[in-house]
Backbone as CSV, one residue per row, in Angstrom:
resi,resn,N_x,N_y,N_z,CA_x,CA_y,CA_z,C_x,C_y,C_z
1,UNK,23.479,-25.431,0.900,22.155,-25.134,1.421,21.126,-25.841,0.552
2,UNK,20.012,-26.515,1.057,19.476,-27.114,0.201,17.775,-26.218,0.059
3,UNK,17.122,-26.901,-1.054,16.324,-25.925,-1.466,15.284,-25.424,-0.363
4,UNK,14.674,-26.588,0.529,14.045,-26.294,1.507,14.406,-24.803,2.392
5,UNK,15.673,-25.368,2.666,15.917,-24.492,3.771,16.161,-22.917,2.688
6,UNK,16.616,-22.713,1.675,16.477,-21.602,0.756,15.353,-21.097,0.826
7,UNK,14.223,-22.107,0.677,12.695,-21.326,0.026,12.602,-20.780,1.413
8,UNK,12.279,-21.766,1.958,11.977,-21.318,3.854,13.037,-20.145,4.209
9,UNK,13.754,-19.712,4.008,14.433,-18.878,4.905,13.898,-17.308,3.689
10,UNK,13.506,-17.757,2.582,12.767,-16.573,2.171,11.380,-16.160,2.390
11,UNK,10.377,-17.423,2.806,9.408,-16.411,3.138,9.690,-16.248,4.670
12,UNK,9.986,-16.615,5.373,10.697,-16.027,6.395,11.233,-14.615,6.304
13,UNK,11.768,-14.412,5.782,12.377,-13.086,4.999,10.684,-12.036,4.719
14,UNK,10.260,-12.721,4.072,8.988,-11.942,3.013,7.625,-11.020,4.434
15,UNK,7.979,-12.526,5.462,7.019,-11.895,6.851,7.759,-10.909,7.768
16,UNK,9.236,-10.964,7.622,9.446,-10.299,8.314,9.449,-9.175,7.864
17,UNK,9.611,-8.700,6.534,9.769,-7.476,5.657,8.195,-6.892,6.187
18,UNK,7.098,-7.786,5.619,6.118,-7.467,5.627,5.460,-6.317,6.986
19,UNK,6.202,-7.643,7.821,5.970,-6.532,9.747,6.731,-5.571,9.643
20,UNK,7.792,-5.535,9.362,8.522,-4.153,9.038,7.689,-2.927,8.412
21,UNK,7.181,-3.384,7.373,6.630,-2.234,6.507,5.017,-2.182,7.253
22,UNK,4.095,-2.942,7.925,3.279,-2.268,8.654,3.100,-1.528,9.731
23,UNK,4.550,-1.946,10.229,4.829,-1.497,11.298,5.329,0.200,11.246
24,UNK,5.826,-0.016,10.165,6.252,1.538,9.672,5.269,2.001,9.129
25,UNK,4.455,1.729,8.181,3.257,2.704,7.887,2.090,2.442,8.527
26,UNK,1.977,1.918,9.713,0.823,2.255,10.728,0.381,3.519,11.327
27,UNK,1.441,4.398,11.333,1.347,5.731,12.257,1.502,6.464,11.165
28,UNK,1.823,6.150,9.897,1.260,7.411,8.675,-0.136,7.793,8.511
29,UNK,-0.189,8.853,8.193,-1.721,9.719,7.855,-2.221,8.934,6.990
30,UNK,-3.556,8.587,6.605,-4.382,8.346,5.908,-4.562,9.311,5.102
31,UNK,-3.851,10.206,4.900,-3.892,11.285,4.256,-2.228,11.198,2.808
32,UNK,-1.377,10.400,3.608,-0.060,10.455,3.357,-0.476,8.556,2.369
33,UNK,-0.817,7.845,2.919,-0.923,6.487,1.861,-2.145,6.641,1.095
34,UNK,-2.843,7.654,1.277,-3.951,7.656,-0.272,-3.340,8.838,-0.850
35,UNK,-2.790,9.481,-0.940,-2.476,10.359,-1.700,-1.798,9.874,-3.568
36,UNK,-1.995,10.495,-3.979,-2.111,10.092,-5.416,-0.374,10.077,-5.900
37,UNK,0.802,8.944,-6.738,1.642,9.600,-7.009,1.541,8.244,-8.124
38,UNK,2.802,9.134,-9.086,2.473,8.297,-10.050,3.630,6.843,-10.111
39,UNK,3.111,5.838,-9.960,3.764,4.797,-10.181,3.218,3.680,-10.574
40,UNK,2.944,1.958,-10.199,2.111,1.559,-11.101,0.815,1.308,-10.471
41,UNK,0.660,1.088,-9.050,-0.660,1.840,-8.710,-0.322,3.167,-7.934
42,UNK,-1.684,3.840,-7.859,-1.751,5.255,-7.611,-1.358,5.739,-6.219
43,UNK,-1.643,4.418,-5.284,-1.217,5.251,-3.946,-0.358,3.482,-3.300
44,UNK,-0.028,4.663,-1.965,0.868,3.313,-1.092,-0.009,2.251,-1.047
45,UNK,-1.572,2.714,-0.329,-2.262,1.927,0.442,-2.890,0.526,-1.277
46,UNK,-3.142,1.265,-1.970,-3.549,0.300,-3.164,-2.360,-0.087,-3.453
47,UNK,-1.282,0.056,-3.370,0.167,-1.329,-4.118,0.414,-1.903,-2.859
48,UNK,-0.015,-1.538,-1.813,-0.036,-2.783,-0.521,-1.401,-3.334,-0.705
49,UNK,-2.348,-3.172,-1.208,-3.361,-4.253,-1.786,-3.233,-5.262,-2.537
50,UNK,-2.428,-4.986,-3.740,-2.241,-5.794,-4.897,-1.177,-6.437,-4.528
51,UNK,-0.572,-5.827,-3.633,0.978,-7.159,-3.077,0.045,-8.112,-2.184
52,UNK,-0.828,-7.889,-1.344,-1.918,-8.808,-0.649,-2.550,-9.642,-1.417
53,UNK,-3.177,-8.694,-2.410,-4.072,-9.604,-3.119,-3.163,-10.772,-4.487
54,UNK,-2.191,-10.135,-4.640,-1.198,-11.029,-5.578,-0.744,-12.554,-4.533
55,UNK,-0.348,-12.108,-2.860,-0.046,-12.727,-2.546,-1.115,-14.355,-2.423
56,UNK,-2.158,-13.321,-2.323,-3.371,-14.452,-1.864,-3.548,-15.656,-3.116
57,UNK,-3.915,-14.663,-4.321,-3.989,-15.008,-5.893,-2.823,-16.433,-5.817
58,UNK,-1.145,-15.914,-5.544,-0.656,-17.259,-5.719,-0.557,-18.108,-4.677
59,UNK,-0.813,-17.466,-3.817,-1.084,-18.801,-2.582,-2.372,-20.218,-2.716
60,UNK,-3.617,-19.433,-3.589,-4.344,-20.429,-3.707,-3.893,-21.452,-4.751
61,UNK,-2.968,-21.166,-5.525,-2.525,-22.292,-6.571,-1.476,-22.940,-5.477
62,UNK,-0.665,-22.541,-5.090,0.786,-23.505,-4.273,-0.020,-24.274,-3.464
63,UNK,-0.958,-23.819,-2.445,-1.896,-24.479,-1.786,-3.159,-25.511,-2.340
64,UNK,-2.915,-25.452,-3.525,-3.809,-26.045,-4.584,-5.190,-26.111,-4.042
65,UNK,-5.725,-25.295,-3.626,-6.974,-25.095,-3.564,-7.337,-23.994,-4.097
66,UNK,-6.898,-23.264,-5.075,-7.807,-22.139,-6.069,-8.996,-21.567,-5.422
67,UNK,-8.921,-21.160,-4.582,-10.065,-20.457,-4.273,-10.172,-18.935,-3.996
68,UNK,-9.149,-18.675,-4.916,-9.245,-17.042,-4.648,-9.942,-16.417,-5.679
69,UNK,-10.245,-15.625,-5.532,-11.938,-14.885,-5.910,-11.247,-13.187,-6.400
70,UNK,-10.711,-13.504,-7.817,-10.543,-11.669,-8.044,-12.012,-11.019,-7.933
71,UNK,-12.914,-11.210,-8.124,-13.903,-9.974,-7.984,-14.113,-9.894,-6.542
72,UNK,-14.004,-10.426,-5.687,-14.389,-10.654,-4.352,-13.239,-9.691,-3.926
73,UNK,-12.064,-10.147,-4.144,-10.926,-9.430,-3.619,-10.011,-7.911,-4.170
74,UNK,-11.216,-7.534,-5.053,-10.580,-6.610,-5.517,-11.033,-5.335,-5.366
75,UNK,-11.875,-5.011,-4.554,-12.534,-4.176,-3.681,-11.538,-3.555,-2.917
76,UNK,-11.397,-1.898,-3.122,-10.110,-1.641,-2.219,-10.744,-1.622,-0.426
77,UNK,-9.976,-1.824,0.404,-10.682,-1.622,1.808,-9.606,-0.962,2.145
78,UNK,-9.543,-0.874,3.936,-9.315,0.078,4.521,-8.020,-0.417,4.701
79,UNK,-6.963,0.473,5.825,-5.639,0.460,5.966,-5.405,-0.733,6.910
80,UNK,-6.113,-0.795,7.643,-6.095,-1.770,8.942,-6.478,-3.401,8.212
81,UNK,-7.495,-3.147,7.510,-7.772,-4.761,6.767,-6.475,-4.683,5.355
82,UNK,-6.056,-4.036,5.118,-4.518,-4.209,4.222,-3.661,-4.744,5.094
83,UNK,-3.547,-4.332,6.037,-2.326,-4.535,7.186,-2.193,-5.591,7.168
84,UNK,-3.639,-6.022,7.914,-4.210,-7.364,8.569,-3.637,-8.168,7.449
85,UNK,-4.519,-8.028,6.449,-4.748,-9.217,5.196,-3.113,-9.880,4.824
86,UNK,-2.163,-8.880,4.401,-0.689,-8.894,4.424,0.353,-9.477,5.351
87,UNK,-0.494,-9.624,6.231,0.661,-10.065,7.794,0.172,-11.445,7.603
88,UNK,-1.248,-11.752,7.826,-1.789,-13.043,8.044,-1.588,-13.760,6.647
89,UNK,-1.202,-13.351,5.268,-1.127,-14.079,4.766,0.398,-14.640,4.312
90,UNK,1.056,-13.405,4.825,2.143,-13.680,5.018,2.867,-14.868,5.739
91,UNK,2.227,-14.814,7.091,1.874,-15.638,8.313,2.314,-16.917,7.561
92,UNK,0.770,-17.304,6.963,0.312,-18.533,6.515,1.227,-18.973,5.214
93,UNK,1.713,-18.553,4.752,2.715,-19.019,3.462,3.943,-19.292,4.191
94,UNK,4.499,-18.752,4.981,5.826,-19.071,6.174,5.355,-20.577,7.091
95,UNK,4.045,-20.644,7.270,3.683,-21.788,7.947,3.308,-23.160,6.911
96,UNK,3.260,-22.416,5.625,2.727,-23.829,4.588,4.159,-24.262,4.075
97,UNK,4.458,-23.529,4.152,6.588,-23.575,3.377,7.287,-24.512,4.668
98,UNK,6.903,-24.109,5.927,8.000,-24.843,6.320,7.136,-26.217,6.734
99,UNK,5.896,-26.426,6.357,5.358,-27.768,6.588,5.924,-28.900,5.259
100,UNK,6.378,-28.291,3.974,6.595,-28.679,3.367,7.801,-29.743,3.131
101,UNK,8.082,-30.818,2.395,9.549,-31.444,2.192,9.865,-30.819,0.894
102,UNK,11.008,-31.340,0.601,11.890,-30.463,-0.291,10.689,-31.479,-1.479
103,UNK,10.775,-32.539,-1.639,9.613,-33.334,-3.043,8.638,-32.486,-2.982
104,UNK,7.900,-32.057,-1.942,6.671,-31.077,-2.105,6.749,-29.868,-2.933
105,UNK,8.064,-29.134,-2.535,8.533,-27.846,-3.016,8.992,-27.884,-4.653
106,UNK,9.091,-29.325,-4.767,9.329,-29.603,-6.605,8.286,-30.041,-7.264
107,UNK,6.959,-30.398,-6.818,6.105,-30.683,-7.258,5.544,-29.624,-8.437
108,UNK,5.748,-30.445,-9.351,4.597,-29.011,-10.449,3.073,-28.975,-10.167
109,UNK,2.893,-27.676,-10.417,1.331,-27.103,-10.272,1.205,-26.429,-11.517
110,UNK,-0.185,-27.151,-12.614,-0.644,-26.546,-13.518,-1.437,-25.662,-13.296
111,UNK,-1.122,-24.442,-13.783,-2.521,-23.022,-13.610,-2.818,-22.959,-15.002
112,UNK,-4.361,-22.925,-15.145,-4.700,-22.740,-16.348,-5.619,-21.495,-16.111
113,UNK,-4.962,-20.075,-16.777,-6.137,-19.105,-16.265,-6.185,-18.134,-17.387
114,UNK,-7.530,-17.793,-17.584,-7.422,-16.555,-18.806,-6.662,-15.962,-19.300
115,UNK,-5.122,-15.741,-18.372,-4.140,-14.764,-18.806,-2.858,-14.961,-19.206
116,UNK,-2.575,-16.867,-18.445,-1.487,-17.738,-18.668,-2.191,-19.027,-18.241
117,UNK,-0.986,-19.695,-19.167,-1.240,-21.072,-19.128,0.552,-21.087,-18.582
118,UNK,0.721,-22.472,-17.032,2.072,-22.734,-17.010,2.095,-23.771,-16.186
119,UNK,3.040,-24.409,-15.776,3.609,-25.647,-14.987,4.511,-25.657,-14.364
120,UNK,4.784,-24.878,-13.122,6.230,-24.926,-12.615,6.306,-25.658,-11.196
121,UNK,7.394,-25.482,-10.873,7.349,-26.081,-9.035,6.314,-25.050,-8.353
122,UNK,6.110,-25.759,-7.117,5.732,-24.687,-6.089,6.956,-23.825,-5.553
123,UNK,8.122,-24.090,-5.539,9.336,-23.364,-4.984,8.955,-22.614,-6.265
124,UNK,9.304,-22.520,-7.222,9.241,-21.500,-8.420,8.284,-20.103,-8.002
125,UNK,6.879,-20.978,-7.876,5.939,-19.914,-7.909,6.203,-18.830,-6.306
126,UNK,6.858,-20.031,-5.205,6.715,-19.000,-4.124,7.674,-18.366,-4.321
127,UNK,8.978,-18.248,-5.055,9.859,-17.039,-5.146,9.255,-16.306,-5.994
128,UNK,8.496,-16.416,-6.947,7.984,-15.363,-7.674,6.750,-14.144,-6.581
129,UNK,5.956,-14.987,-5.778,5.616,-14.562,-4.724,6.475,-13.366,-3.657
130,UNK,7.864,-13.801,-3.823,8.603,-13.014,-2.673,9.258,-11.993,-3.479
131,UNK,9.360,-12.007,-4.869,9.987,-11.198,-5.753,9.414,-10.093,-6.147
132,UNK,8.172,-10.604,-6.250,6.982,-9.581,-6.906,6.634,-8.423,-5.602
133,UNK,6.812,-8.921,-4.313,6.914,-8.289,-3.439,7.366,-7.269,-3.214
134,UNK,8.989,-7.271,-2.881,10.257,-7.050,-3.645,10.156,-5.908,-4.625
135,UNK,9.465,-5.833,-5.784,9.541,-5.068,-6.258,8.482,-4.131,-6.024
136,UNK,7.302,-4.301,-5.287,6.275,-3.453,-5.496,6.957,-2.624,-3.801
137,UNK,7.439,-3.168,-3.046,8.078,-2.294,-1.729,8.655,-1.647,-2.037
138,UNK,9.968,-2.152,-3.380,10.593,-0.761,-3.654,9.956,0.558,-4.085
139,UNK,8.423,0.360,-4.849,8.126,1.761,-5.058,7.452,1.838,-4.006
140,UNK,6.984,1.346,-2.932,6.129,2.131,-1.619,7.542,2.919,-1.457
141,UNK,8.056,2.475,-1.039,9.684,3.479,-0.234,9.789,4.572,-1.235
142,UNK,9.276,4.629,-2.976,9.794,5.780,-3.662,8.756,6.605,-3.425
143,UNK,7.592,6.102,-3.544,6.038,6.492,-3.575,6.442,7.600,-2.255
144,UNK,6.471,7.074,-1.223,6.389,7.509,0.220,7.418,8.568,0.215
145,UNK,8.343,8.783,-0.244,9.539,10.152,-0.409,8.911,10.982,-0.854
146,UNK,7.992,10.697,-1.903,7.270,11.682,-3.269,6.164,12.450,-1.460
147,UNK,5.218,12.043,-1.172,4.676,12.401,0.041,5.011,12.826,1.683
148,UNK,6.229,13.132,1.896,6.748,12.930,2.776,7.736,12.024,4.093
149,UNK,7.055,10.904,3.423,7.375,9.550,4.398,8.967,9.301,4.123
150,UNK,9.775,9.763,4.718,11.655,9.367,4.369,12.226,8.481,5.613
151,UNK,11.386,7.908,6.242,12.108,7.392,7.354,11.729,5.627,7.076
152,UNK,11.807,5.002,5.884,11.564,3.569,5.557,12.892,2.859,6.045
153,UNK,12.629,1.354,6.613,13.149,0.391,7.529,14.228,-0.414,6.737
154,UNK,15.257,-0.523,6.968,16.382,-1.534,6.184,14.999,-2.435,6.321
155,UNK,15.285,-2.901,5.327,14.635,-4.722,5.062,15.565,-5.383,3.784
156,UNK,16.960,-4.739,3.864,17.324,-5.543,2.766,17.952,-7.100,3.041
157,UNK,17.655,-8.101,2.706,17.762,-9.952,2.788,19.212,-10.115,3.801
158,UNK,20.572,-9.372,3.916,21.586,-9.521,4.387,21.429,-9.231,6.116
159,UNK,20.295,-7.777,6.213,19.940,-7.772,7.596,19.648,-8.370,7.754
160,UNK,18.449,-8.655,7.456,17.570,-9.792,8.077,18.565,-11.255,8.389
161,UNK,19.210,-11.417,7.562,20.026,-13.037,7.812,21.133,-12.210,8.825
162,UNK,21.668,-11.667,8.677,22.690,-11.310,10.257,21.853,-11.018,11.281
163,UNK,20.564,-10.937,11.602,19.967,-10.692,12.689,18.836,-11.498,12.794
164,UNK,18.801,-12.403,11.712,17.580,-13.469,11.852,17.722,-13.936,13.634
165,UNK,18.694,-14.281,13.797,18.813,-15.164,15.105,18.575,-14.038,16.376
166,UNK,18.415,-12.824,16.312,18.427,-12.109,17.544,16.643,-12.365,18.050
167,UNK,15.690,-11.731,17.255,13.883,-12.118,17.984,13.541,-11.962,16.644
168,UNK,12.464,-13.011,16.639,11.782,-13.618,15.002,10.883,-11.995,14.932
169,UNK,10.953,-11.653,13.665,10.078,-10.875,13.592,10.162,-9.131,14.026
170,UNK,11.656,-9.123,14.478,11.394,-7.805,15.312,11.528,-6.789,14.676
């Protein structure tokens, strides 16, 4: 398998997880994703922010246009603009990945930012993108037990690839 088709078949993976998990916490209470529990942010609806807003954060470096704006984006909003923000940017990283050639996906990108200095591929940074994900879903699913919510969606990488081929996205 070569790297292209690797990176690509993970954010592929990352959008479909993503519809999964809005799709499942759309019809939860607003009562049930702000509720307070302790993990490393305080509720569902804020660690589906920071997976948005993380996502956005490294999308503007792979996309090398830096234009993401932490004070701008760090404003918590509502459930529906989380949703939104998460799907569509999801969207758009599945559509910049597979525009890509595999030389594109090895290209280094220097970030020089208050908190790190580094140089890696863009394949590098977008698995760190799908990882970081990855881990912040696993505590929505723990978060959401702590509140009631026990009915969370297989999304583990093996479904998805045995059923990639049945309807994109379902």
């Amino acid at each position: 398998m070569s790297l292209k088709t690797l990176v690509t078949h993970s954010v592929q993976y990352n959008e479909w997880v993503v519809s999964k998990y809005v799709n499942w916490l759309s019809s939860k209470s607003d009562e049930q994703l702000n509720k307070e529990v302790i993990s490393s942010f305080p509720t569902i609806l804020a660690t589906l922010h920071h997976i948005w807003q993380t996502q956005e954060y490294w999308w503007g470096h792979i996309a090398e246009n830096d234009d993401f704006d932490f004070e701008k984006n760090s404003a918590q909003t509502g459930k529906e603009e989380i949703f939104s923000g998460l799907k569509n940017n999801s969207e758009k990283l599945t559509k910049y990945v597979e525009s890509l050639s595999e030389a594109d996906l090895l290209k280094n990108v220097k970030i020089e930012s208050p908190w790190f200095q580094c140089n890696f591929s863009k394949y590098e940074y977008i698995q760190h993108i799908i990882m970081h994900g990855i881990y912040h879903r696993g505590q929505v699913v723990t978060m959401g037990r702590n509140v009631g919510i026990t009915d969370a969606p297989m999304t583990d990488y093996n479904f998805w690839n045995i059923y990639k081929n049945d309807s994109p996205l379902q």
